[in-house]
KOLDRENLUM-834456 format. One record per residue (C-alpha): residue number from 1; residue in three letters; x, y, z. Coordinates in steps of 0.2 Angstrom, whole numbers, plus 5000, padded with zeros to 4 digits. Layout:
   nr  rest    c1    c2    c3
  NUM   ALA     X     Y     Z
...
This chain:
   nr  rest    c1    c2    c3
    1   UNK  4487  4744  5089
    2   UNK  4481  4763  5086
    3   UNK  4481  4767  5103
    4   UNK  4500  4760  5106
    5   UNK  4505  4771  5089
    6   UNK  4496  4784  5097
    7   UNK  4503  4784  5114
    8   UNK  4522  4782  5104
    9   UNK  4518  4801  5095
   10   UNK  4516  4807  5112
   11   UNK  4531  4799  5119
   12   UNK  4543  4807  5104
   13   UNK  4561  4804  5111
   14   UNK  4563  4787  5108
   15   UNK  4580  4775  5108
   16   UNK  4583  4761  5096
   17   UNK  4584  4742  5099
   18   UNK  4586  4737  5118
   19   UNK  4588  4745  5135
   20   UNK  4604  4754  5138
   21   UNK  4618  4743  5146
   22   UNK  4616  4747  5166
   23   UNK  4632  4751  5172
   24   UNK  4634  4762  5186
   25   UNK  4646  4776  5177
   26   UNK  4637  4777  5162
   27   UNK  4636  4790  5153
   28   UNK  4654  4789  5150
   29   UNK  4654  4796  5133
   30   UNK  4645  4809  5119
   31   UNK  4627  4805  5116
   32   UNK  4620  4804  5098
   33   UNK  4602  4812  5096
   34   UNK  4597  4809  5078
   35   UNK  4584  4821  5071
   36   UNK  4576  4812  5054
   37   UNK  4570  4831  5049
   38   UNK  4581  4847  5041
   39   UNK  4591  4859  5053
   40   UNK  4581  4874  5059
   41   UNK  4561  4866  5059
   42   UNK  4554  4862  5074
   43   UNK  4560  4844  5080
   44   UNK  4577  4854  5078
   45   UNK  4576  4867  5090
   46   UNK  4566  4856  5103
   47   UNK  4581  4845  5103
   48   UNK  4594  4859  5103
   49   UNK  4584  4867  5119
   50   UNK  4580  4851  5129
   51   UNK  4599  4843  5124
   52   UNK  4607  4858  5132
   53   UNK  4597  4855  5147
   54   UNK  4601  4838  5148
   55   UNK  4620  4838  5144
   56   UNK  4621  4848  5159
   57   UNK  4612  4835  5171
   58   UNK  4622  4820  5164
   59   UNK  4640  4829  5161
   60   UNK  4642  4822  5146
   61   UNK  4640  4831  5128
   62   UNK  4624  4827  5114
   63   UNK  4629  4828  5099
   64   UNK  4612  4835  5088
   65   UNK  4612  4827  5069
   66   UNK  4601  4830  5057
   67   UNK  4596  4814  5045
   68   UNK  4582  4821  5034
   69   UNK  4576  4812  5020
   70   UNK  4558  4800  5016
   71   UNK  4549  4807  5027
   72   UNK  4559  4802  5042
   73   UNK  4562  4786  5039
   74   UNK  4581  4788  5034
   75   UNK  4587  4795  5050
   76   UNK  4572  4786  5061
   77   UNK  4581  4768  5053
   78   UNK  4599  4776  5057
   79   UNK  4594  4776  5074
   80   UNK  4586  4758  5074
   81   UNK  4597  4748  5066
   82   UNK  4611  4759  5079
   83   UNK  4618  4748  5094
   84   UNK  4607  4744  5108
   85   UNK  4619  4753  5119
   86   UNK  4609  4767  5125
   87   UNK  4620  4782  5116
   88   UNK  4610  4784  5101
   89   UNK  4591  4792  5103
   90   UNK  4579  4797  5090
   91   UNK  4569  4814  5092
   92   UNK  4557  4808  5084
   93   UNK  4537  4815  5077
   94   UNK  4520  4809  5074
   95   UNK  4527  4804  5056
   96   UNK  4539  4793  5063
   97   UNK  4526  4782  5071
   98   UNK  4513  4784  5057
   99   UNK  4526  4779  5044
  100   UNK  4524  4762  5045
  101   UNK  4505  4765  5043
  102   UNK  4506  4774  5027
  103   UNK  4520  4767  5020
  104   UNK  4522  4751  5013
  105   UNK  4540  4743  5018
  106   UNK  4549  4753  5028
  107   UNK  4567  4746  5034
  108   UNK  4565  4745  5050
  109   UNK  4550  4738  5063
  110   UNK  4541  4749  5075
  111   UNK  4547  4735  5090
  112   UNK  4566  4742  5086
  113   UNK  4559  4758  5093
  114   UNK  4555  4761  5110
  115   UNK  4548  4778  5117
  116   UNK  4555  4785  5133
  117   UNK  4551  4803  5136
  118   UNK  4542  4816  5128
  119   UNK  4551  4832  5125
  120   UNK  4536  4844  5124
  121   UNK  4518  4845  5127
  122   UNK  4508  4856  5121
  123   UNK  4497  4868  5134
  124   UNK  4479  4867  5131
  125   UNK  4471  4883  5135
């Protein structure tokens, strides 16, 4: 179970509830990146960077918004209990995964969220 939690903090970028609907002209409309921290820290500008990158690859605009609060789990449940549609992502941090380890109820479950991507490694040197 550690190891899974573990592997999810690597992979921060994670989407809520099911796999996007597979339809060939997807995406066919703005995409919501939810970031459960305050504008201006670090989860916010790694989003900002990467969404502008990948706006451009997929023609359609992300829209960035910030859902601070409880240590992540306000905007982390936003995005879980979102539709299953693929629209909605979560840029997430290791405190997202580790919430439901620290906390004690939490309103969401760890299965509603599935990692996809990481958005940055860290270089070791």
């Amino acid at each position: 179970m550690i190891g899974r939690l573990l592997l999810a903090a690597v992979s921060v970028l994670v989407y809520a509830v099911s796999a996007p609907v597979a339809r060939a002209e997807l995406p066919e409309r703005p995409i919501r990146w939810i970031v459960p921290f305050g504008s201006g820290g670090a989860s916010d500008l790694i989003a900002r960077v990467v969404a502008e990158v990948v706006c451009k690859g997929l023609g359609q605009p992300i829209m960035i918004e910030n859902r601070p609060g409880a240590g992540a789990v306000i905007g982390t449940t936003a995005v879980a209990k979102s539709a299953g549609d693929g629209y909605t992502f979560l840029i997430g941090a290791s405190g997202v995964v580790t919430n439901s380890l620290l906390l004690k109820s939490i309103p969401y479950a760890d299965s509603e969220l599935v990692p996809i991507a990481a958005k940055a490694k860290m270089s070791e040197q």
